[in-house]
C-alpha positions as CSV (number, residue, x, y, z in Angstrom):
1,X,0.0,0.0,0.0
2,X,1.4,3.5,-1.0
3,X,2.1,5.5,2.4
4,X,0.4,8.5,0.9
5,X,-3.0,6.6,1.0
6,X,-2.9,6.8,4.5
7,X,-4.1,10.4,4.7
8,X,-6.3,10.0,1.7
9,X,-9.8,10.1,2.4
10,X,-12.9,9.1,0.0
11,X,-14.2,11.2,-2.3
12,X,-17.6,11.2,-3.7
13,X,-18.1,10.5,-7.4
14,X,-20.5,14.2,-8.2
15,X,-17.4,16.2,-8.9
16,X,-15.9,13.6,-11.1
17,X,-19.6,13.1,-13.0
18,X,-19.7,14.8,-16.6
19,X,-20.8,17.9,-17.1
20,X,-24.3,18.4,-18.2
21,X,-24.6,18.6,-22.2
22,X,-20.9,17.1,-22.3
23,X,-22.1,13.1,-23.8
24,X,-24.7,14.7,-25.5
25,X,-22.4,16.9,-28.1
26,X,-21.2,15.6,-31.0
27,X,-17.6,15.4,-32.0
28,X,-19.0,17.6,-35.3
29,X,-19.5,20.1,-32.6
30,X,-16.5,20.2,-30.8
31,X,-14.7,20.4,-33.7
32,X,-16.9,23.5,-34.4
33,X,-16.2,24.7,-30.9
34,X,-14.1,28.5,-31.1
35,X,-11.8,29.5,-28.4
36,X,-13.7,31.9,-26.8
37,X,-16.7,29.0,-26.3
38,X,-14.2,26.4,-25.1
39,X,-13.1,28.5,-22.6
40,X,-16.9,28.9,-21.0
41,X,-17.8,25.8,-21.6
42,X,-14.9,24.2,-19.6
43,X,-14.5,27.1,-17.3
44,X,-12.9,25.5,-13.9
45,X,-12.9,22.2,-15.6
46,X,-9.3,19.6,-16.1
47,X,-9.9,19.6,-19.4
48,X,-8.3,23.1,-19.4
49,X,-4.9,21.6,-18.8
50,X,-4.5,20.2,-22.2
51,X,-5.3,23.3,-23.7
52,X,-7.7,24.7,-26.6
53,X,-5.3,22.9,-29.2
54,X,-4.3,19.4,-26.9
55,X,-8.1,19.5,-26.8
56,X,-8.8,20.0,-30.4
57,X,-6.3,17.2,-30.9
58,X,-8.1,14.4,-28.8
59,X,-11.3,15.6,-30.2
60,X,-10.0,15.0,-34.3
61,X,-8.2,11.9,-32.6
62,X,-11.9,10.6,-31.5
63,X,-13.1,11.2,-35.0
64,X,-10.6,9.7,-36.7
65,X,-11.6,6.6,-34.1
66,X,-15.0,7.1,-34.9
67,X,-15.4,4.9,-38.4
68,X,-17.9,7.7,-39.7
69,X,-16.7,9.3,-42.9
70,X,-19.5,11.8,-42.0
71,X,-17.1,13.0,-39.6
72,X,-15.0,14.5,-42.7
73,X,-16.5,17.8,-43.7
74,X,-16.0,18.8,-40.0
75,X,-12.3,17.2,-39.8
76,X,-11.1,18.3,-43.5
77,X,-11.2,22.1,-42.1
78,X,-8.0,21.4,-39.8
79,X,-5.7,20.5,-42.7
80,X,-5.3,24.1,-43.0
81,X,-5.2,25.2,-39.5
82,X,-2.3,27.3,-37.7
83,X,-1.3,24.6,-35.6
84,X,0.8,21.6,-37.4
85,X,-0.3,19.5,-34.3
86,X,-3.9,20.1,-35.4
87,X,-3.2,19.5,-39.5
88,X,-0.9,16.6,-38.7
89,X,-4.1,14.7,-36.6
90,X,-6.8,16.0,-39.3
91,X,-4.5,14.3,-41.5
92,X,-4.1,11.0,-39.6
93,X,-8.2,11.3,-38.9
94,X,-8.9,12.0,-42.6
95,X,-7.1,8.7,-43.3
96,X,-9.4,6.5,-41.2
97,X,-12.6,8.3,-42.1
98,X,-12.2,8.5,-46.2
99,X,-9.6,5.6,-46.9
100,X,-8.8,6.0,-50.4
101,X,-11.1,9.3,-51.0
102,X,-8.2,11.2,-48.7
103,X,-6.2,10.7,-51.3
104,X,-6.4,13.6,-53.1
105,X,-7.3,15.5,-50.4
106,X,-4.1,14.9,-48.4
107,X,-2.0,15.5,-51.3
108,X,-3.0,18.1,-52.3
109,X,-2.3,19.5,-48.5
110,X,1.3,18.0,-48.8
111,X,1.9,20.2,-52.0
112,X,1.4,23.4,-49.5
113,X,2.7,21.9,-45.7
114,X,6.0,23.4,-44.9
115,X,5.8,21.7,-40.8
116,X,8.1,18.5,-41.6
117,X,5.7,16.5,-38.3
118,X,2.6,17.2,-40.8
119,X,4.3,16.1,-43.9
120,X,5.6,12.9,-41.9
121,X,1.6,12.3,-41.4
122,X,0.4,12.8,-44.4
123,X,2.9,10.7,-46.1
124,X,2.7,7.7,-43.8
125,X,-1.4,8.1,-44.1
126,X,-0.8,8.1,-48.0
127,X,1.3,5.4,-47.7
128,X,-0.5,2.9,-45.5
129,X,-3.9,4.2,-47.8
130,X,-1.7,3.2,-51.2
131,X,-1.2,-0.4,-49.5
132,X,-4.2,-1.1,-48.2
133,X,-5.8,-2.3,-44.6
134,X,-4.3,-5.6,-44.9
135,X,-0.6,-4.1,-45.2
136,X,2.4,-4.8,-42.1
137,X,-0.4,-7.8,-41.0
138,X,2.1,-10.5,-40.4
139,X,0.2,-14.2,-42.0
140,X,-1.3,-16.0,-39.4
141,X,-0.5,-19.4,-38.7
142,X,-3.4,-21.3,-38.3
């Protein structure tokens, strides 16, 4: 047992509950979320510590997870953000949603990305598109 548990005492779970709203937005509109909104929305809230961008980030990270090529018109945006954090994960999410319609969107932003990280993306998501879902699978022996 860690000697710091010792003084800990039990906490109940309401401050660690979601805030209202918070399950019932949709990743289209968190990626649609401004600064200025974030900032309200999460006012005295963790999720401040990652930041506007760290948050952006997970929430394009989600989408990309999500399997809904839906998701794109609201993730495409980001390949032409400020931050080459947020264009390098709209790139990696853009891969998963589209598969091979990404294509042309992602090289067409390579033409114009200067940030070596969101080049890096882009090409790897190009490349693991060009080879298709079944590529660095080792054969199973059965």
């Amino acid at each position: 047992m860690c000697p710091w548990n010792r003084f800990a005492r039990a906490t109940p779970p309401e401050p660690f509950a979601p805030r209202p709203g918070a399950r019932d937005t949709s990743l289209e509109d968190w990626l649609a979320l401004d600064v200025d909104a974030w900032r309200l929305r999460f006012r005295r809230s963790a999720v401040k510590r990652a930041g506007y961008a760290g948050f952006l980030r997970n929430v394009l990270t989600a989408a990309g997870c999500a399997a809904d090529p839906e998701l794109a018109r609201s993730v495409t945006p980001f390949l032409r953000h400020d931050d080459p954090m947020l264009r390098e994960h709209a790139a990696w999410a853009l891969g998963r949603l589209l598969a091979a319609e990404a294509s042309d969107l992602l090289r067409d932003a390579l033409r114009s990305e200067d940030a070596e990280p969101v080049r890096f993306e882009i090409a790897a998501t190009l490349d693991e598109l060009a080879s298709g879902p079944q590529a660095g699978k080792k054969d199973e022996i059965i």
